[in-house]
N, CA, C and O atoms as a Tinker XYZ file with bonds, in Angstrom:
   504  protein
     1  N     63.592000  102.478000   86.281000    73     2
     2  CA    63.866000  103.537000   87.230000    64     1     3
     3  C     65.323000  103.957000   87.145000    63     2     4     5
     4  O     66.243000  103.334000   86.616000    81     3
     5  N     65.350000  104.799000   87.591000    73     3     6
     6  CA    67.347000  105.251000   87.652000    64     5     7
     7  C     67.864000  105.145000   88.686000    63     6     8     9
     8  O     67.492000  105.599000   89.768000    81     7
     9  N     68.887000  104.454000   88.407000    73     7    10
    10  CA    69.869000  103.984000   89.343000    64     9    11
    11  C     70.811000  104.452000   89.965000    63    10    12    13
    12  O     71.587000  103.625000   90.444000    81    11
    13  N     71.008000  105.455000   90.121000    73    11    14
    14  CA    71.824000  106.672000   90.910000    64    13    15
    15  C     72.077000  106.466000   92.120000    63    14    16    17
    16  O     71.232000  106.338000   93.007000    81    15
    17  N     73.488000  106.412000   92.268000    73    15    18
    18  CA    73.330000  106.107000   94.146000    64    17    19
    19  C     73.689000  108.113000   94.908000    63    18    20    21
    20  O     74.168000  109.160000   94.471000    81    19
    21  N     73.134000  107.656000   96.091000    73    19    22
    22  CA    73.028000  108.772000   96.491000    64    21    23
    23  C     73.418000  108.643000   97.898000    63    22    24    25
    24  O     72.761000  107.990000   98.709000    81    23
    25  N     74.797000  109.450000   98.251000    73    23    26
    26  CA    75.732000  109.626000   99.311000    64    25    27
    27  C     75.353000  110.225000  100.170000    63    26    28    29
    28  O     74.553000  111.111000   99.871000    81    27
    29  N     75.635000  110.097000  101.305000    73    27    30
    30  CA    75.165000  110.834000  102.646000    64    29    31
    31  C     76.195000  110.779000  103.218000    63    30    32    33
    32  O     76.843000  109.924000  102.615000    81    31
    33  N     76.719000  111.123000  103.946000    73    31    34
    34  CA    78.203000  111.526000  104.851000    64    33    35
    35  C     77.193000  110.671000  106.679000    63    34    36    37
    36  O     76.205000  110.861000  107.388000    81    35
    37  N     77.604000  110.355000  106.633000    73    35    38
    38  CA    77.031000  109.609000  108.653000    64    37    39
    39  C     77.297000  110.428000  109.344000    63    38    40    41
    40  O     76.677000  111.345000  109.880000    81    39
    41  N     79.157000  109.783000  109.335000    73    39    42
    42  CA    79.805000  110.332000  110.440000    64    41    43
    43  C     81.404000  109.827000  109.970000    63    42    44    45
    44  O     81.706000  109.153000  108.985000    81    43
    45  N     82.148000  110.299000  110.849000    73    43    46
    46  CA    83.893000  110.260000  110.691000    64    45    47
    47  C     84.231000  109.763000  111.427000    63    46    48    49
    48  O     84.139000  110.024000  112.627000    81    47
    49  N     84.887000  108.616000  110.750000    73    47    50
    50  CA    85.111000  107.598000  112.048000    64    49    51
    51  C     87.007000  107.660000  111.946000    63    50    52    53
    52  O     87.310000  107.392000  110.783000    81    51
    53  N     88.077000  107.884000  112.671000    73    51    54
    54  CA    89.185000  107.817000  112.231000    64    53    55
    55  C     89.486000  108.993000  111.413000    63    54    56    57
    56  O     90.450000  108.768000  110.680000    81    55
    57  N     88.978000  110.224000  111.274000    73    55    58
    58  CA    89.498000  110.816000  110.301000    64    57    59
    59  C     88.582000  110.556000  108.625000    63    58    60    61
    60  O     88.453000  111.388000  107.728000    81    59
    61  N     88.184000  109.446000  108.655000    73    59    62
    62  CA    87.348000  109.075000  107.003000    64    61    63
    63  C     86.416000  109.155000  107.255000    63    62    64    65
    64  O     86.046000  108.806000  108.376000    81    63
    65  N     85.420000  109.744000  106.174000    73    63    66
    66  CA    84.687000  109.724000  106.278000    64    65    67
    67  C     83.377000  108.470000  106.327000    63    66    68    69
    68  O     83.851000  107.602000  105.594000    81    67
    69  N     82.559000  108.162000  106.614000    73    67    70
    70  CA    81.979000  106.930000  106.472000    64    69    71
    71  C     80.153000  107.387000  105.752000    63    70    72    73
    72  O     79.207000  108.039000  106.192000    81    71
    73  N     80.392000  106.699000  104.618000    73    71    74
    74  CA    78.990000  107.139000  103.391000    64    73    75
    75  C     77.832000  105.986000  103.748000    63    74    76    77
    76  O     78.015000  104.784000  103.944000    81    75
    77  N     76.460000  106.813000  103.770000    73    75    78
    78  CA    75.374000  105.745000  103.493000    64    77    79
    79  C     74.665000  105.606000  102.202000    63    78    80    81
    80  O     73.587000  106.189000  102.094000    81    79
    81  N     75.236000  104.738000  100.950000    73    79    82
    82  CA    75.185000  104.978000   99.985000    64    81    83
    83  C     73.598000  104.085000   99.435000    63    82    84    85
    84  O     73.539000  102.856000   99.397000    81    83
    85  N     72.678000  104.803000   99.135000    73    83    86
    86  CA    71.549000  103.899000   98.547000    64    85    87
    87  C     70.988000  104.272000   97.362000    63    86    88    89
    88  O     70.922000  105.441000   96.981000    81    87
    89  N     70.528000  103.199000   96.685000    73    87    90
    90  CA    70.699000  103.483000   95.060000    64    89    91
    91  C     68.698000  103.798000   95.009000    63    90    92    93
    92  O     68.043000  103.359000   95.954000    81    91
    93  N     68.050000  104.468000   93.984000    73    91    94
    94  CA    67.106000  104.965000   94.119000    64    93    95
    95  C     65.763000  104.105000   93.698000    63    94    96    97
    96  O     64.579000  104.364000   93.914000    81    95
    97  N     66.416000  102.903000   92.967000    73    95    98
    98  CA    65.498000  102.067000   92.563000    64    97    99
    99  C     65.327000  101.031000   93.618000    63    98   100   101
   100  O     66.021000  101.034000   94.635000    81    99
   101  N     64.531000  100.264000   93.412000    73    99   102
   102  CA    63.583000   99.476000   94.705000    64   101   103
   103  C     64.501000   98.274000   94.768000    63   102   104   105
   104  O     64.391000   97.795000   95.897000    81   103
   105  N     65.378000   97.567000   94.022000    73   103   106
   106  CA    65.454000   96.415000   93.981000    64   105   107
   107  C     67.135000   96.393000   94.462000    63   106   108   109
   108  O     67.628000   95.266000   94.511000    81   107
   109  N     67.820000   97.274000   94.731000    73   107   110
   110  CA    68.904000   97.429000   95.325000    64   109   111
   111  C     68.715000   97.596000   96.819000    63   110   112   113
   112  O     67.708000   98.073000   97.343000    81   111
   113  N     69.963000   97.082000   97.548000    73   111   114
   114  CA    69.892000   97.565000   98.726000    64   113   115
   115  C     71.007000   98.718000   99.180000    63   114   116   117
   116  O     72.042000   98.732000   98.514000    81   115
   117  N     70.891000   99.600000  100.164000    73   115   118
   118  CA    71.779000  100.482000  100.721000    64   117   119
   119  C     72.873000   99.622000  101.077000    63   118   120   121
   120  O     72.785000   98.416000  101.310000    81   119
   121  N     73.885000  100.311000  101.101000    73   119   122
   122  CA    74.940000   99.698000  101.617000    64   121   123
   123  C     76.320000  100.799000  102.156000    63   122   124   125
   124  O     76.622000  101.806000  101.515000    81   123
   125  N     76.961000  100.412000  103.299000    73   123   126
   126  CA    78.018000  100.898000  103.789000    64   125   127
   127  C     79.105000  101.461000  102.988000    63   126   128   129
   128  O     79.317000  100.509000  102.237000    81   127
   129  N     79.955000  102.391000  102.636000    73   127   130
   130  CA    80.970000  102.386000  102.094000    64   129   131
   131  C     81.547000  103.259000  102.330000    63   130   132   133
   132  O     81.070000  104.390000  102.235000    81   131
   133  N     83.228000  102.926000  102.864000    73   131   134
   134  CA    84.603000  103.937000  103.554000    64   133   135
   135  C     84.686000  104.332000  102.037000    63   134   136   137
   136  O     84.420000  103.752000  100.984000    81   135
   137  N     85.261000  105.799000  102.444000    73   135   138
   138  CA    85.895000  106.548000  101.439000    64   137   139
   139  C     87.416000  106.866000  102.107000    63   138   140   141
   140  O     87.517000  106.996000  103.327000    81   139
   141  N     88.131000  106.935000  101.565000    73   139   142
   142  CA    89.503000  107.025000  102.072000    64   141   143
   143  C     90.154000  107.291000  100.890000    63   142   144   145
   144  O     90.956000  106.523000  100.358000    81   143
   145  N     89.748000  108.600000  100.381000    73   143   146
   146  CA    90.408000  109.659000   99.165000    64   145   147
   147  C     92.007000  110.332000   99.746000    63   146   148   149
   148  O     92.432000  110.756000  100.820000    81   147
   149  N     92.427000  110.186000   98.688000    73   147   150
   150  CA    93.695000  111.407000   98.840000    64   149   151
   151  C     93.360000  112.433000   98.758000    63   150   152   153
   152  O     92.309000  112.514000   98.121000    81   151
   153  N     93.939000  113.829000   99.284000    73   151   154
   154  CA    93.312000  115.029000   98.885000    64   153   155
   155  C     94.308000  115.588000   98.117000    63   154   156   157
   156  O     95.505000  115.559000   98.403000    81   155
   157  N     93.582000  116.340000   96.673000    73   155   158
   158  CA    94.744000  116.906000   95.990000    64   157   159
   159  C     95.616000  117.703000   96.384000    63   158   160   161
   160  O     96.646000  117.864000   95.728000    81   159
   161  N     95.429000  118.234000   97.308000    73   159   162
   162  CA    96.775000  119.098000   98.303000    64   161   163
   163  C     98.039000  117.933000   98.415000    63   162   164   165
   164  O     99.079000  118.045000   97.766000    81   163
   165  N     97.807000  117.000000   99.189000    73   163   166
   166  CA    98.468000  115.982000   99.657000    64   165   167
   167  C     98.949000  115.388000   98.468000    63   166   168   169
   168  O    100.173000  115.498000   98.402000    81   167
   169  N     98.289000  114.610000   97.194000    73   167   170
   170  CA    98.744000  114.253000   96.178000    64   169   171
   171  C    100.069000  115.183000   95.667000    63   170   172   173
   172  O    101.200000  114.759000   95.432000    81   171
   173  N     99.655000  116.373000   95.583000    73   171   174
   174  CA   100.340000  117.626000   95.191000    64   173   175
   175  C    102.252000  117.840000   95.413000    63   174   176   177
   176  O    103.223000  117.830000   94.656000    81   175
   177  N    102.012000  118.030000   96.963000    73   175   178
   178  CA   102.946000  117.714000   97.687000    64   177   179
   179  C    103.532000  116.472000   97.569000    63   178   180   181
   180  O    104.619000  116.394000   98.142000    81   179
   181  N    103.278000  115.800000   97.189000    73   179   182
   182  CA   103.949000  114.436000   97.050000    64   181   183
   183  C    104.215000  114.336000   95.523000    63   182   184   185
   184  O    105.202000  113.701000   95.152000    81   183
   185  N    103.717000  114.693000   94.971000    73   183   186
   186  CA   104.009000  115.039000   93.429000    64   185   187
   187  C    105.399000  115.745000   93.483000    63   186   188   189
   188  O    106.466000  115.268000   93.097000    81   187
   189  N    105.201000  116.869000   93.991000    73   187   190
   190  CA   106.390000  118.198000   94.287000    64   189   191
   191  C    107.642000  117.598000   94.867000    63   190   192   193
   192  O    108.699000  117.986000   94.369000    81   191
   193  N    107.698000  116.664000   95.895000    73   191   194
   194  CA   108.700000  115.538000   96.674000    64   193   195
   195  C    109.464000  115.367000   95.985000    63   194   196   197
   196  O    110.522000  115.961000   95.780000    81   195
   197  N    108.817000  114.149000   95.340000    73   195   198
   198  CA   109.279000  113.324000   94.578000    64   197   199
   199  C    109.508000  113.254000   93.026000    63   198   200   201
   200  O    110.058000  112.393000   92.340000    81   199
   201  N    108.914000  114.426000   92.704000    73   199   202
   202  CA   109.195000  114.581000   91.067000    64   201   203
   203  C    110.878000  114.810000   90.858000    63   202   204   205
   204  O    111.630000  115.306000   91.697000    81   203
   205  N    111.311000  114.235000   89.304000    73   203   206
   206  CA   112.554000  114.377000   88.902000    64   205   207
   207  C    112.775000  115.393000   88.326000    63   206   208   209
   208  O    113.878000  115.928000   88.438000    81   207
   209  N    111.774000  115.937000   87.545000    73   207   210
   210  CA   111.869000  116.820000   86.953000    64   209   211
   211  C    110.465000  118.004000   86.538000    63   210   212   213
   212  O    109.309000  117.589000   86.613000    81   211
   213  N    110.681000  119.070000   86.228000    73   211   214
   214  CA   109.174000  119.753000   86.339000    64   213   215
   215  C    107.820000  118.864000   85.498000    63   214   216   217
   216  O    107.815000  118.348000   84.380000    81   215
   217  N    106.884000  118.931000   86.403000    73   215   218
   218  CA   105.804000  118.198000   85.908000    64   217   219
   219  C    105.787000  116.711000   85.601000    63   218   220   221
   220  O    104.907000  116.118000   84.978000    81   219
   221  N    106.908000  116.189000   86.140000    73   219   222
   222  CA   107.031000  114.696000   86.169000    64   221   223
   223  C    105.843000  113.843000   87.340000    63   222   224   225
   224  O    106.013000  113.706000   88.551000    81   223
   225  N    104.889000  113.460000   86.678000    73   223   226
   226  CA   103.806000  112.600000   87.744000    64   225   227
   227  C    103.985000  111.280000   87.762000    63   226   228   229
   228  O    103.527000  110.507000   88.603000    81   227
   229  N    105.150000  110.813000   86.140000    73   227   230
   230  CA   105.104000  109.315000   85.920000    64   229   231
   231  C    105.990000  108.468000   86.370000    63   230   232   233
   232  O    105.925000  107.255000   86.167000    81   231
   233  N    106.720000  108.934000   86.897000    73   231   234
   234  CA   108.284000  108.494000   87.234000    64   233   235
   235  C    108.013000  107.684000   88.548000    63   234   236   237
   236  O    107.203000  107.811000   89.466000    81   235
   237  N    108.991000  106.825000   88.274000    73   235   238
   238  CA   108.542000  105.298000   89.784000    64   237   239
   239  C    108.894000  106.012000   90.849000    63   238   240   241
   240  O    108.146000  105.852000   91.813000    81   239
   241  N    109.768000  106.735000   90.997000    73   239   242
   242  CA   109.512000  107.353000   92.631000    64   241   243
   243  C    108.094000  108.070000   92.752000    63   242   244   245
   244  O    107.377000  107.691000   93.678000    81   243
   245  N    107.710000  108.880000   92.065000    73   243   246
   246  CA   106.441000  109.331000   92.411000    64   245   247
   247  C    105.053000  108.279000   92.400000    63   246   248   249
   248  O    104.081000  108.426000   93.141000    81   247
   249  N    105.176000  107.472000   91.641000    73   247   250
   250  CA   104.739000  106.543000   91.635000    64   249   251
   251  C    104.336000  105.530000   92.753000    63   250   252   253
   252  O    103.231000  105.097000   93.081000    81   251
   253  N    105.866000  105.243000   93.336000    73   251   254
   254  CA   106.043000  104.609000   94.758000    64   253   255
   255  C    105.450000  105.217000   95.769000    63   254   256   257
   256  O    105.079000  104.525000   96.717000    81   255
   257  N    105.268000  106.417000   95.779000    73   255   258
   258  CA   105.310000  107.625000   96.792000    64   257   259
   259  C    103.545000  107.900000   96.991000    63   258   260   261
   260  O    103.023000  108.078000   98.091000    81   259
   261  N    102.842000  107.886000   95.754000    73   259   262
   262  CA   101.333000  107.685000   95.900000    64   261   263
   263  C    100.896000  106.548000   96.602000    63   262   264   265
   264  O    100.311000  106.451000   97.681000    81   263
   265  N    101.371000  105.516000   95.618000    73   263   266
   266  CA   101.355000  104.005000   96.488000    64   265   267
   267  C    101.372000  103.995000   98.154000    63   266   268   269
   268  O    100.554000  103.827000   99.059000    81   267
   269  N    102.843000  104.283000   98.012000    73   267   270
   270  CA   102.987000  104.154000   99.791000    64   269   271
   271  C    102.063000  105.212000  100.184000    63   270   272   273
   272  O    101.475000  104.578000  101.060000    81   271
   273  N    101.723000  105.904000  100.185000    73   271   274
   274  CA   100.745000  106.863000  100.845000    64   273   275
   275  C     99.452000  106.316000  100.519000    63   274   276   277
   276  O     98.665000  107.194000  100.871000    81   275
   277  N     98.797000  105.354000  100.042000    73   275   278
   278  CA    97.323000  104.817000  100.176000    64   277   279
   279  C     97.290000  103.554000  101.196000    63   278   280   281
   280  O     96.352000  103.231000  101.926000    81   279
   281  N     98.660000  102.871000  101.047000    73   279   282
   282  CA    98.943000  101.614000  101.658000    64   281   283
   283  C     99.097000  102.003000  103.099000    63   282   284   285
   284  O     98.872000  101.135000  103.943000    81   283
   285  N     99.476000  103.284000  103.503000    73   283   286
   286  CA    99.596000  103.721000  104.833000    64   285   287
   287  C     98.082000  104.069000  105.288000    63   286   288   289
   288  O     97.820000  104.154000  106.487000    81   287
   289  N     97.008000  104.285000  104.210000    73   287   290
   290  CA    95.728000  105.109000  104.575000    64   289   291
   291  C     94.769000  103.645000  104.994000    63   290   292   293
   292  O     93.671000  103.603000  105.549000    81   291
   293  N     95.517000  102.668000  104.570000    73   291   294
   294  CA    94.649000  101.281000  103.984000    64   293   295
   295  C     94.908000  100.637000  105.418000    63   294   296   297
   296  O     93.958000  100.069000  105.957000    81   295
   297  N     96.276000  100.698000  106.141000    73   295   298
   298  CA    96.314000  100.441000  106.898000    64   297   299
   299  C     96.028000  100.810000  108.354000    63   298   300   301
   300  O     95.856000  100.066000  109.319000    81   299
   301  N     96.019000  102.184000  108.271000    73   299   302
   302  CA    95.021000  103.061000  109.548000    64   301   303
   303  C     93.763000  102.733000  109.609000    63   302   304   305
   304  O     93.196000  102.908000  110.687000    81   303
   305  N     92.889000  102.088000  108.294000    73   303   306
   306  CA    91.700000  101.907000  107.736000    64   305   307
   307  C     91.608000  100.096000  108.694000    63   306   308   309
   308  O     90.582000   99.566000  109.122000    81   307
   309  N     92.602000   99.717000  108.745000    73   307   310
   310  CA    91.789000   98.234000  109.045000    64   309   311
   311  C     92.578000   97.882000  110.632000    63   310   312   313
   312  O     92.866000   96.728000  110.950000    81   311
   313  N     92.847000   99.048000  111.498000    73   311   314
   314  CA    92.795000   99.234000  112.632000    64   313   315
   315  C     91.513000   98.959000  113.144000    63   314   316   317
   316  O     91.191000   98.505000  114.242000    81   315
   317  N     90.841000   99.297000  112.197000    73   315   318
   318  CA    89.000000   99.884000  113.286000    64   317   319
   319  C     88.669000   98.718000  112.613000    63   318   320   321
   320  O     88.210000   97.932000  113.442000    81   319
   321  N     88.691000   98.003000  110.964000    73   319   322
   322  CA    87.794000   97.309000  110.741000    64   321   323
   323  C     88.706000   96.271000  109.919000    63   322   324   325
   324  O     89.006000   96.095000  108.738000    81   323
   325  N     89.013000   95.628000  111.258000    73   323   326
   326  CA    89.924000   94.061000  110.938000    64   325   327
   327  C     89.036000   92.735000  109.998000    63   326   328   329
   328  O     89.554000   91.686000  109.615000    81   327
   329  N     88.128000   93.003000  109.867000    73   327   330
   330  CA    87.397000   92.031000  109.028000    64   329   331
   331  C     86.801000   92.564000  107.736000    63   330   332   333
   332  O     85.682000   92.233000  107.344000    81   331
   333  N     87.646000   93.451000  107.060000    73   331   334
   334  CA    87.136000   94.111000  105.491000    64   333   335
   335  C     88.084000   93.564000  104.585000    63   334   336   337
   336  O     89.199000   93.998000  104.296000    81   335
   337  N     87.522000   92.608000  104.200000    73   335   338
   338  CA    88.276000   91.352000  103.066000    64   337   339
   339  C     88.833000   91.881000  101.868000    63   338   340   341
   340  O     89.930000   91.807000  101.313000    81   339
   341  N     87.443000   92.591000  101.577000    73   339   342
   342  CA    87.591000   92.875000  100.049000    64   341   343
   343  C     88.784000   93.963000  100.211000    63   342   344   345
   344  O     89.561000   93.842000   99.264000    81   343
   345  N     89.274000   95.244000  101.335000    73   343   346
   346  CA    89.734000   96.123000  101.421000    64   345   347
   347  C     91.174000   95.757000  101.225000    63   346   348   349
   348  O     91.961000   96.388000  100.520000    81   347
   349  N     91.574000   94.160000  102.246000    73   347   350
   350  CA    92.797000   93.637000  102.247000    64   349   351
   351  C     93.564000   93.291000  100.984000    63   350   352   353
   352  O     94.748000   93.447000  100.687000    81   351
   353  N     92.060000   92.541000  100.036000    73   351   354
   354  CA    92.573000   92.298000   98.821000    64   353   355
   355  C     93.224000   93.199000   97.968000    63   354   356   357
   356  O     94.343000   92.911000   97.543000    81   355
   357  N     92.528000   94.532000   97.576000    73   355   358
   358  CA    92.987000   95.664000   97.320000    64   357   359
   359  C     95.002000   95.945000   97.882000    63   358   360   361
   360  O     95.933000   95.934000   97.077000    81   359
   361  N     95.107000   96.105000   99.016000    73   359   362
   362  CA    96.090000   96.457000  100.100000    64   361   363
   363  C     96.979000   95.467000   99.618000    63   362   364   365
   364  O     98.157000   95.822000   99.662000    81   363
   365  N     96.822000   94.601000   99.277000    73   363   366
   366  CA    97.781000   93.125000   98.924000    64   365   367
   367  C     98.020000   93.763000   97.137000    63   366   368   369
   368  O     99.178000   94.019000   96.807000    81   367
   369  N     97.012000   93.951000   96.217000    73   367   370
   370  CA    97.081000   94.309000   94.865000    64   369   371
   371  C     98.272000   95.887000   94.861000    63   370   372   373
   372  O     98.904000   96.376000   93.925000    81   371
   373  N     98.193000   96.238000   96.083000    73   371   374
   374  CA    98.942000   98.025000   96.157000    64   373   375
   375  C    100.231000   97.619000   96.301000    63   374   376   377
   376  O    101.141000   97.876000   95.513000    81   375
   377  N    100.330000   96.858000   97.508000    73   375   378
   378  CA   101.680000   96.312000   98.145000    64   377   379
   379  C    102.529000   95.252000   96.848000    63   378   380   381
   380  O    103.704000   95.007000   97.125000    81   379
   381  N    102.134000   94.802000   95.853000    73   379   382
   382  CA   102.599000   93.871000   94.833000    64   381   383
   383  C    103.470000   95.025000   93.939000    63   382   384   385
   384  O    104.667000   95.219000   93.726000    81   383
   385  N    101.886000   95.844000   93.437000    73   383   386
   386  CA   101.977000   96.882000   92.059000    64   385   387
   387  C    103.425000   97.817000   92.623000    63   386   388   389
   388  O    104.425000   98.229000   92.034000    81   387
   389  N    102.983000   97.890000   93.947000    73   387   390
   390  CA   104.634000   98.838000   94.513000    64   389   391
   391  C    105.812000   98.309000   94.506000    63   390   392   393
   392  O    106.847000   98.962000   94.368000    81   391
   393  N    105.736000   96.776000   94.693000    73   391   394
   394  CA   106.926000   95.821000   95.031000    64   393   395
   395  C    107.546000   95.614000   93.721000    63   394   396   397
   396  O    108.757000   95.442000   93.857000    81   395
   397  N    107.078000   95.558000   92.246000    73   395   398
   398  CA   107.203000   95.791000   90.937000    64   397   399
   399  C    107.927000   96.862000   90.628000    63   398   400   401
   400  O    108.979000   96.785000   89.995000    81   399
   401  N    107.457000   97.860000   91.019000    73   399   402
   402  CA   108.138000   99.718000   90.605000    64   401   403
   403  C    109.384000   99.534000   91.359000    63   402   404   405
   404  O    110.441000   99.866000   90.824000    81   403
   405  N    109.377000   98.999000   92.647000    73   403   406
   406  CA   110.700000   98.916000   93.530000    64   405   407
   407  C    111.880000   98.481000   92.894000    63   406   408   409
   408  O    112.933000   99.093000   93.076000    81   407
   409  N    111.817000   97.522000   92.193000    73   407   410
   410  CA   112.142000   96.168000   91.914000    64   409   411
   411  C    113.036000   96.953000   90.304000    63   410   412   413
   412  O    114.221000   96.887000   89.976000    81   411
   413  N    112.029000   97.539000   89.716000    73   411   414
   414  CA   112.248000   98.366000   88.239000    64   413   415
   415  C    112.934000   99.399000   88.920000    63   414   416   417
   416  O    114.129000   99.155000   88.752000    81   415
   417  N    112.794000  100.541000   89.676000    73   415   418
   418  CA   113.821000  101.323000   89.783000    64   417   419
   419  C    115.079000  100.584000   90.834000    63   418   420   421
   420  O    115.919000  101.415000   90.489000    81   419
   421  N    115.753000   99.814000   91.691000    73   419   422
   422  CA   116.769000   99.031000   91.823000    64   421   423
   423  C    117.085000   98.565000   90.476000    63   422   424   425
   424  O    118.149000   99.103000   90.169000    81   423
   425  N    116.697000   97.868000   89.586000    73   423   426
   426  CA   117.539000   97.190000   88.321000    64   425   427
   427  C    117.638000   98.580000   87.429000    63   426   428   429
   428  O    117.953000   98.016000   86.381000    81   427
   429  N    117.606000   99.858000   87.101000    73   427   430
   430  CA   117.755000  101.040000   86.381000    64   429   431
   431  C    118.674000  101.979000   87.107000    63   430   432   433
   432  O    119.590000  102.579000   86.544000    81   431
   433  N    118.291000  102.112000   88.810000    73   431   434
   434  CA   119.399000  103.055000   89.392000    64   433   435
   435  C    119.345000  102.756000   90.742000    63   434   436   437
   436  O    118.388000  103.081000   91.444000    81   435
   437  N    120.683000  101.926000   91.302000    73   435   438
   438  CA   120.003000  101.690000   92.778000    64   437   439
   439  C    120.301000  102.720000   93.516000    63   438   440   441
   440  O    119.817000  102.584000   94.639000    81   439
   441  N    121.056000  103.983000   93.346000    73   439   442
   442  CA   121.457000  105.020000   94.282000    64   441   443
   443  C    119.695000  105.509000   94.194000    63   442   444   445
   444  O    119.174000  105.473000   95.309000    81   443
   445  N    118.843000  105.898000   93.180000    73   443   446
   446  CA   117.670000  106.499000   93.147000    64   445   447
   447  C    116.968000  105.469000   94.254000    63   446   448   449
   448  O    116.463000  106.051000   95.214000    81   447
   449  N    116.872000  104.045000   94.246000    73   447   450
   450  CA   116.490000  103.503000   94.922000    64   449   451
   451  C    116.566000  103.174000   96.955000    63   450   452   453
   452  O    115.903000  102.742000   97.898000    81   451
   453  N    117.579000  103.628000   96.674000    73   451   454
   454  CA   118.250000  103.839000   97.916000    64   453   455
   455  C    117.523000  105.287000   98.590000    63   454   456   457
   456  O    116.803000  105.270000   99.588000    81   455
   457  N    117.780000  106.161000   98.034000    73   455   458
   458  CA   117.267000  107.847000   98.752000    64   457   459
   459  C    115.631000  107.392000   98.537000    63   458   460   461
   460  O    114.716000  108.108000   98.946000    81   459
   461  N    115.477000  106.522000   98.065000    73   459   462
   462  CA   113.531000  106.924000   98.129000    64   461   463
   463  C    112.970000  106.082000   99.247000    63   462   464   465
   464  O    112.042000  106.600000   99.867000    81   463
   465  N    113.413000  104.717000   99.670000    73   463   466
   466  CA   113.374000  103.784000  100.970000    64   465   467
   467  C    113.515000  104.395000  102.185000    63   466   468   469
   468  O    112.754000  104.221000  103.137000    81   467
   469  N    114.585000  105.190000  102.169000    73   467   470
   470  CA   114.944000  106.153000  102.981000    64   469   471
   471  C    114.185000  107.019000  103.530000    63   470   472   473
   472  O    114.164000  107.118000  104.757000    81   471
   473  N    113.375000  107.854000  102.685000    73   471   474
   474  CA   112.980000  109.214000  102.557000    64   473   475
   475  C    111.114000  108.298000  103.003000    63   474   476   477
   476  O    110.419000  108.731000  103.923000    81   475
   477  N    110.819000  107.470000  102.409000    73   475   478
   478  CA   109.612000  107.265000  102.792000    64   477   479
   479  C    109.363000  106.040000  103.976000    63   478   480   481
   480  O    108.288000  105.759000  104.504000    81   479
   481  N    110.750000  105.381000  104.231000    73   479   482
   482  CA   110.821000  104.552000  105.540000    64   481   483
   483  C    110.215000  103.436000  105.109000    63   482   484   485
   484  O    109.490000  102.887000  105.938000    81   483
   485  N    110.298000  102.978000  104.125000    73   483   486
   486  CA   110.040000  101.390000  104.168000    64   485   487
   487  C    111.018000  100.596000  103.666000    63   486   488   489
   488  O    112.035000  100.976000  103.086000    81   487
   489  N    110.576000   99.114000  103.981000    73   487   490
   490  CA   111.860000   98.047000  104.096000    64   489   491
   491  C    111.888000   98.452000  102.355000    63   490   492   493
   492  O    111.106000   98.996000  101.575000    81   491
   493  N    113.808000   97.601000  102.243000    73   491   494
   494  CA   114.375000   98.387000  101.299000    64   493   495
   495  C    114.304000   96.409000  100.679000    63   494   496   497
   496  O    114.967000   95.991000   99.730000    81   495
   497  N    113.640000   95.810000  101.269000    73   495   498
   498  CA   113.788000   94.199000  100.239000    64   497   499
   499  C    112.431000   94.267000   99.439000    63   498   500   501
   500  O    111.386000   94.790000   99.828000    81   499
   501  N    112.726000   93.460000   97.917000    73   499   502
   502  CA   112.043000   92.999000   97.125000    64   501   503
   503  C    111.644000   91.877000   96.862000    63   502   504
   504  O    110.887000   91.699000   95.908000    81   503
C-alpha cells in the first residue's frame, strides 16, 4: 500500500499550527505533530539584517540569527507543552550548533561579535 502521510491542520494552538498526521496504510498509526516553520518573509528579513554583504546567507551572523530565531520559536513551543522530550533534544542540538558559530565569530572578529549579542539580546558567554 502507499505510505503517504496526510496532514490536516486541527487547530492553532499558540500561534502554530497543530497537524493530524495519518499515514494511509493500515499498519501505521496517526500521530500528533507541531509544525513550527519559519516563514520566508521572516527568514528574509533576517537574511536582509544580518547579511554582510549582498546575498550573503552563509555568514555566522546570519547564521546565528536563524538559529536564535527557532530557539526563541522552540521555546514559546514548550510553554504549552513542558513534557516534549524529543523537541528539547532538538533545542539543546540548536543552542550547542549556535554556541559553536558564537565561539568562531569571537576568535575571527570580536567587534562583529559584540554588535550581533547586542542586536539579538542574548548572553554574550561561550
Amino acid at each position: 500500500m502507499n505510505k503517504t502521510a496526510v496532514p490536516v491542520i486541527i487547530m492553532v494552538l499558540n500561534r502554530e499550527p497543530v497537524f493530524w498526521v495519518s499515514t494511509l496504510s493500515t499498519g501505521n498509526k496517526a500521530r500528533w505533530r507541531i509544525k513550527m516553520p519559519i516563514t520566508s518573509s521572516d527568514k528574509k528579513t533576517l537574511v536582509d539584517k544580518y547579511a554582510t554583504h549582498e546575498g550573503d546567507t552563509g555568514s555566522p551572523e546570519v547564521q546565528i540569527a536563524l538559529i536564535t530565531n527557532r530557539i526563541n520559536n522552540l521555546t514559546r513551543h514548550f510553554k504549552s507543552f513542558k513534557n516534549d522530550n524529543n523537541s528539547k533534544r532538538g533545542l539543546m542540538k540548536l543552542v550547542g550548533q549556535r554556541k559553536r558559530l558564537l565561539r568562531y565569530l569571537h576568535k575571527i572578529d570580536v567587534e562583529r561579535y559584540k554588535t550581533l549579542i547586542e542586536s539579538l539580546e542574548i548572553r554574550g558567554s561561550f
